[in-house]
C-alpha positions as CSV (number, residue, x, y, z in Angstrom):
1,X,-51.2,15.8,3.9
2,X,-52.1,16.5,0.4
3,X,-54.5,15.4,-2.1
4,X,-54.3,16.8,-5.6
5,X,-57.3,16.4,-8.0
6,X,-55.1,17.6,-11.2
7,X,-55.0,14.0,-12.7
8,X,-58.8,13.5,-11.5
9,X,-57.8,11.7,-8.5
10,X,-59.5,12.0,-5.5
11,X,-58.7,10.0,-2.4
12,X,-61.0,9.8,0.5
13,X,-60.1,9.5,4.4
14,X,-61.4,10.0,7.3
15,X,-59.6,13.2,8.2
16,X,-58.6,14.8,11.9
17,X,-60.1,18.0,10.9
18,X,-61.9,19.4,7.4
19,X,-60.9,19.4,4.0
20,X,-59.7,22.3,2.7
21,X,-59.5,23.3,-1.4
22,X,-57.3,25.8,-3.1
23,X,-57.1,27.2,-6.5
24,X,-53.9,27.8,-8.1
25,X,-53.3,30.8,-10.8
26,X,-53.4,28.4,-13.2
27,X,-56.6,27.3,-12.7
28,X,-55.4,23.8,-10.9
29,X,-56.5,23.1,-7.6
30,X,-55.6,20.9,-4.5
31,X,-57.3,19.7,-1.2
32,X,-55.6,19.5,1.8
33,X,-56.7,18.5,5.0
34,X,-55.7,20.2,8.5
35,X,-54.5,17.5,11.0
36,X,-53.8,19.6,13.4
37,X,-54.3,18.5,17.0
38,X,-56.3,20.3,19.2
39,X,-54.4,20.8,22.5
40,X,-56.8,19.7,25.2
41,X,-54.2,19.7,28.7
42,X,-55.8,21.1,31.4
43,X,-54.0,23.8,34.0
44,X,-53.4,21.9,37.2
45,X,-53.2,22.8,40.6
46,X,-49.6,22.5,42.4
47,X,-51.3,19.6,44.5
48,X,-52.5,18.3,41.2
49,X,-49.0,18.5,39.6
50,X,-47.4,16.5,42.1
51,X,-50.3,13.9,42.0
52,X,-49.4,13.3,38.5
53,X,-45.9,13.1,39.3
54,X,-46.5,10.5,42.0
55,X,-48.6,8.5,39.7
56,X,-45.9,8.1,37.0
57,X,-43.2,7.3,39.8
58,X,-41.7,9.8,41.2
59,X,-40.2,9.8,44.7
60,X,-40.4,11.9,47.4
61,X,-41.7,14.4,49.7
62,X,-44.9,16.1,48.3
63,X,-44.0,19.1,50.5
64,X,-40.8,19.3,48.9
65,X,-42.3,18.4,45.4
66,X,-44.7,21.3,45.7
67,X,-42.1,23.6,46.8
68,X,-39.5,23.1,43.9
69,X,-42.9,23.2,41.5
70,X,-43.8,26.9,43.1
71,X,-40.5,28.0,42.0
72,X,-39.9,26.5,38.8
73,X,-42.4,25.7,36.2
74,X,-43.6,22.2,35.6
75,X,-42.7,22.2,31.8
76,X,-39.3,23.9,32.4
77,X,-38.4,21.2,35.5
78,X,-39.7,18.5,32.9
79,X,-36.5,19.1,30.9
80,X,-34.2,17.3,33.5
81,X,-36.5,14.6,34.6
82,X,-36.6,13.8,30.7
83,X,-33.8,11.6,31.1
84,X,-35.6,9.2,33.7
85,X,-38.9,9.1,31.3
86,X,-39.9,5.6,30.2
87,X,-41.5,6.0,26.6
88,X,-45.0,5.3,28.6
89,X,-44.2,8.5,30.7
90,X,-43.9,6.8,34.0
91,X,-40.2,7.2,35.6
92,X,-37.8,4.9,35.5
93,X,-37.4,2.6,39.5
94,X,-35.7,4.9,41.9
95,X,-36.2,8.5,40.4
96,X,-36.4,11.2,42.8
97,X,-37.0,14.7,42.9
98,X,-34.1,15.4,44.5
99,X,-32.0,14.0,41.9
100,X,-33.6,15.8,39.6
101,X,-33.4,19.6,41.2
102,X,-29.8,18.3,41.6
103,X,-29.6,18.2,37.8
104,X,-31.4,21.8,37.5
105,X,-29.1,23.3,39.6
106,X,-25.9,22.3,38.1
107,X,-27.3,23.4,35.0
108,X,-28.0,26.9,36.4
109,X,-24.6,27.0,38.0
110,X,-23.4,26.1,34.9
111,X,-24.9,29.1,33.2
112,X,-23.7,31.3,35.1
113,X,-20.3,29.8,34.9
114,X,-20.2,29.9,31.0
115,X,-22.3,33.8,30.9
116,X,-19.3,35.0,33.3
117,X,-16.7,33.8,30.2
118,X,-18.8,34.8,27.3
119,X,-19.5,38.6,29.0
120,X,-15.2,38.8,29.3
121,X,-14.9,37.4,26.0
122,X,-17.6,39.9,24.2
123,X,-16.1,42.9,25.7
124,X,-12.8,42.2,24.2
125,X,-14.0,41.1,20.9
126,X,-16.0,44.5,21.2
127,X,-12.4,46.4,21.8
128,X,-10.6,44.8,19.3
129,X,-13.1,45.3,16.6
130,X,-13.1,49.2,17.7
131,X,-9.6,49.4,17.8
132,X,-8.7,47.7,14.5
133,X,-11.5,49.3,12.6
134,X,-10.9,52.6,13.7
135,X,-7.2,52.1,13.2
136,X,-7.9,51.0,9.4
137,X,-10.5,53.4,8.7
138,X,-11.1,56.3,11.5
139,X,-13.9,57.1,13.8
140,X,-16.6,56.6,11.5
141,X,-15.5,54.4,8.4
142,X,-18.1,51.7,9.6
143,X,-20.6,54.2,8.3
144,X,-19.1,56.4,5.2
145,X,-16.4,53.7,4.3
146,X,-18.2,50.8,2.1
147,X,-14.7,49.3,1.7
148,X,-14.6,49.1,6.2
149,X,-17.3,46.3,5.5
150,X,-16.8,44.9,1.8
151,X,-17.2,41.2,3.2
152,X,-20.8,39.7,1.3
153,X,-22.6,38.0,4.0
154,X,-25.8,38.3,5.5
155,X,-27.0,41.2,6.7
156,X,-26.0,43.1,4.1
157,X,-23.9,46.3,4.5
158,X,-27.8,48.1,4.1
159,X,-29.1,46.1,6.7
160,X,-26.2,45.8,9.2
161,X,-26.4,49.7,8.9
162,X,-30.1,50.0,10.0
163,X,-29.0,47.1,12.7
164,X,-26.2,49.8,14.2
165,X,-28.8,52.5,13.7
166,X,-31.3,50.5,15.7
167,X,-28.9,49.5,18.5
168,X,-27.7,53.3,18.5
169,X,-30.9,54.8,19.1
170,X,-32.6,52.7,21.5
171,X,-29.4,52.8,23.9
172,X,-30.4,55.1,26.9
173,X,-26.5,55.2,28.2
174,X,-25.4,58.6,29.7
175,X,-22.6,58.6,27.6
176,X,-24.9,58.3,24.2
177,X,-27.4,61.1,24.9
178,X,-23.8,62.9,25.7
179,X,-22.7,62.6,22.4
180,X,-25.9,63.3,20.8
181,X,-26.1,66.6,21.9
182,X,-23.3,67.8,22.1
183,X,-22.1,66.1,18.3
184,X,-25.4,64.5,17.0
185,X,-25.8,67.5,14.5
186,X,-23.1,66.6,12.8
187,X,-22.9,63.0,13.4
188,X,-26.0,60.8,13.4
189,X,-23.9,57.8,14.5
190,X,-21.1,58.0,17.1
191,X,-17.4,57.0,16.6
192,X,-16.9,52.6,16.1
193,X,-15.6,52.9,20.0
194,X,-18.6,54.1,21.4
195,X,-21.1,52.6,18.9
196,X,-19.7,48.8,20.1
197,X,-20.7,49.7,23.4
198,X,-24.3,49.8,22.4
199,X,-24.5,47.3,20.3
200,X,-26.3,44.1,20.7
201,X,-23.9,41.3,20.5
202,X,-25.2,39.8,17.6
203,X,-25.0,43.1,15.8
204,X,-21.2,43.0,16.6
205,X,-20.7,39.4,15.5
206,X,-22.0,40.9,12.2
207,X,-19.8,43.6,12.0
208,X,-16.7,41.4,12.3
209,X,-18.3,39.0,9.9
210,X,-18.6,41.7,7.5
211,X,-15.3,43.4,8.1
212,X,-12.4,42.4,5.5
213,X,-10.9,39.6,5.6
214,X,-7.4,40.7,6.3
215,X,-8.7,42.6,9.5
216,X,-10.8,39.9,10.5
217,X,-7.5,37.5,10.7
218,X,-5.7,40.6,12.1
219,X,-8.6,40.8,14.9
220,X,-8.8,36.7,15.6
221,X,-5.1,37.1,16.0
222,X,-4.9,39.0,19.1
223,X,-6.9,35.5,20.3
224,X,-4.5,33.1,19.0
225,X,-7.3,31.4,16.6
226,X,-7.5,31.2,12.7
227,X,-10.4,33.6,11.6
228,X,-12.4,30.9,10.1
229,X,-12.9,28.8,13.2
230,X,-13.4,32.6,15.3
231,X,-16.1,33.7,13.2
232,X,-17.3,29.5,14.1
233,X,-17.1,30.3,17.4
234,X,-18.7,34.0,17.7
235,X,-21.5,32.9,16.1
236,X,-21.6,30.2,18.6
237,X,-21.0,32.2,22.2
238,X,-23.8,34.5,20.8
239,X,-26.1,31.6,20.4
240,X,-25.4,30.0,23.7
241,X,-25.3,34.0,25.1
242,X,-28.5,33.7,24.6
243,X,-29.7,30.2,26.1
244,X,-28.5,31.5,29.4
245,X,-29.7,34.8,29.4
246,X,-33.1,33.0,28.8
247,X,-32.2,30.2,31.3
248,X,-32.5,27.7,28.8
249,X,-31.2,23.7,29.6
250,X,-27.9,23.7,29.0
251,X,-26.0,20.6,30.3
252,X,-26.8,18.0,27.7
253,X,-28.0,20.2,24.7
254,X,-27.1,18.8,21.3
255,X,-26.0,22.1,19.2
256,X,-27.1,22.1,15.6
257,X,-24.8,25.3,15.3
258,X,-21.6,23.6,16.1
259,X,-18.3,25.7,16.5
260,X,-15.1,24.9,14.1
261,X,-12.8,23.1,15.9
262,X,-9.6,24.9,14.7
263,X,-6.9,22.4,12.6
264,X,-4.3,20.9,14.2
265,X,-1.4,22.7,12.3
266,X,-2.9,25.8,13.2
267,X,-4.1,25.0,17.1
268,X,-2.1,21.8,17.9
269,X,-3.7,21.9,21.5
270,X,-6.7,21.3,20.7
271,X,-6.3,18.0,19.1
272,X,-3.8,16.4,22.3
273,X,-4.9,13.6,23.1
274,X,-8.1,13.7,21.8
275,X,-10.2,15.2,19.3
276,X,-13.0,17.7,21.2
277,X,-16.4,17.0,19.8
278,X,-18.5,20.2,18.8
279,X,-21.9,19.6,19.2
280,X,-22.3,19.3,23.2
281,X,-21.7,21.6,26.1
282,X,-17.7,20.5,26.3
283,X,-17.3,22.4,23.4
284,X,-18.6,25.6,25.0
285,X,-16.7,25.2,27.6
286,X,-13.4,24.6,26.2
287,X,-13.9,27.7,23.7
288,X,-13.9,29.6,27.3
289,X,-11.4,28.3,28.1
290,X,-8.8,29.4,25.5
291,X,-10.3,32.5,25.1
292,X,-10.0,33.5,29.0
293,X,-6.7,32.0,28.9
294,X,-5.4,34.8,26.5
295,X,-8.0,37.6,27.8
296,X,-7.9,37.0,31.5
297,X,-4.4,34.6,32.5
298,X,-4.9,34.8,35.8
299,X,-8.7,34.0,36.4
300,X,-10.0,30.8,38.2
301,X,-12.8,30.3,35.5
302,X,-11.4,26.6,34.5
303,X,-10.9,25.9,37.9
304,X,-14.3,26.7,38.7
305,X,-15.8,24.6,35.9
306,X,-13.5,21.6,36.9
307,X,-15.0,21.8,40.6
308,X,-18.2,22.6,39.2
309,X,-18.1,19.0,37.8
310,X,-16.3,17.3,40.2
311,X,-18.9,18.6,42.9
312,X,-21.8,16.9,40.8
313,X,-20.4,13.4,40.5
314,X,-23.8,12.3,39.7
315,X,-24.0,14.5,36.1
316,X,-23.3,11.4,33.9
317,X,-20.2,12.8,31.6
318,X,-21.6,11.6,28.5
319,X,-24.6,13.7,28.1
320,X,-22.1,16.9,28.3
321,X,-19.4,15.5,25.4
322,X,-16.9,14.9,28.4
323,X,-14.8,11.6,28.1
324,X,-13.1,10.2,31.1
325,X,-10.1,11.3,30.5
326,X,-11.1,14.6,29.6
327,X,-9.0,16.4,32.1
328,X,-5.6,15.0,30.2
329,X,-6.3,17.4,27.3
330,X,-4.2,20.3,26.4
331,X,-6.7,23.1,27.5
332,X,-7.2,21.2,30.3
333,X,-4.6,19.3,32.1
334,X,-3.2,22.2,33.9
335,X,-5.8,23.2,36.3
């Protein structure tokens, strides 16, 4: 909250915390006051945890309670009991634990599910970026080549550069210290095939992303999506990459970075019989989908998420941007 004394107006409240004055160059000034809250939650014993728990509703064994508590953190395990939280805190009739650990554990298989797509799907969007690049502009055109990476986006060529450098020189692969000695007097970075080996995903979704635009559609190609909507979605997988490699909640996240969903002249499937909404987990999983279906034909992966599901009958749909019928789509009728 601010109070400004420019116009010689001074209001007076009782504040949380003191009131603070600052000088402009100008010579105006303006008092603020800090209402920050001072965070006064105690630590609590595993006994004590499962006390509170009781208190506000909770059902079931303390032992079993205390046991799921020793191995996941109270705040983290907090995320999936949210949904059975009356605004007073106390659970809503009938909540139990094991409902709950049911819900954390779906979501961790879940993770694991969608990590095992997104670590097929970044090594081929690795390859292909090598093998176009290098095709277009030779070994090292990503580095002496402005023209390999004319696209104006952030990072910056500059800054994508120091990225690669970065990447490049904390990688402790044999094959890296190979090339270093045996070529790094000549070559300070290593040819586009071995450099997107070593490279953090994120530093790859910028190289595509500031490749040209004709080799970006050439790359998206080989996936059968319109370069617009693949830039959408590598963006995406490397944000969600990232969720699960920090075992974030997952199941009923609402995405503020939603993938494109591509148009239906360009990707009829994806629109028959229903439009798939972008901002839940469906999303992810449908991107997955079509990708492995192109990278990896053959591979159980939709199956696995379809018994996945059906297994946890309990996981309301909803939450996860599923509708009923969801299993009539295009990308996933077939299973």
């Amino acid at each position: 909250m601010v109070f400004s004394d420019i116009y010689a107006y001074i209001y007076i409240i009782k504040a949380a915390g003191p009131l603070w004055k600052h000088t402009l160059p100008n010579g105006s000034f303006f008092y603020f006051v800090d209402l920050a809250v001072k965070y006064t939650k105690p630590s609590l014993t595993i006994d004590e945890q499962v006390k509170l728990l009781q208190s506000r509703g909770m059902a079931g064994d303390p032992t079993r309670i205390g046991r799921r508590l020793k191995v996941v953190n109270y705040y983290r395990l907090s995320g999936y009991w949210y949904p059975f939280r009356n605004p007073d805190n106390s659970f809503a009739p009938g909540t139990n634990i094991e409902e709950v650990w049911k819900r954390y554990m779906f979501d961790r298989k879940l993770r694991l599910l969608v990590m095992d797509a997104i670590e097929r799907i970044e090594v081929a969007v690795r390859t292909q970026i090598a093998y176009h690049q290098s095709s277009q502009f030779g070994p090292f055109g990503y580095i002496e080549q402005p023209n390999a990476l004319p696209t104006k986006v952030k990072p910056d060529r500059t800054e994508l550069l120091e990225w690669i450098r970065k990447d490049v020189t904390r990688s402790r692969e044999s094959f890296m210290n190979h090339f270093q000695k045996k070529y790094g007097s000549d070559h300070p970075f290593p040819p586009i095939w071995i450099a997107t080996e070593v490279l953090s995903f994120g530093t790859v979704v910028a190289l595509y992303r500031r490749s040209p635009k004709w080799l970006q559609k050439n790359i998206a190609k080989e996936f059968d999506v319109p370069s617009v909507a693949f830039q959408s979605w590598l963006l995406t997988l490397n944000t969600i990459r990232n969720y699960c490699a920090h075992h974030s909640r997952l199941y009923n996240r609402v995405f503020t970075l939603k993938p494109e969903i591509p148009p239906k002249h360009s990707v009829p499937d994806w629109h028959s019989p229903f439009v798939i909404s972008n901002d839940r987990v469906f999303a992810i999983l449908s991107i997955c989908r079509y990708l492995m279906q192109r990278i990896a034909p053959n591979s159980q992966w939709g199956y696995r998420v379809v018994k996945l599901i059906e297994d946890h009958p309990n996981i309301p749909l909803i939450v996860m941007g599923i509708p009923q019928n969801w299993k009539d789509h295009e990308l996933w009728r077939e299973i």
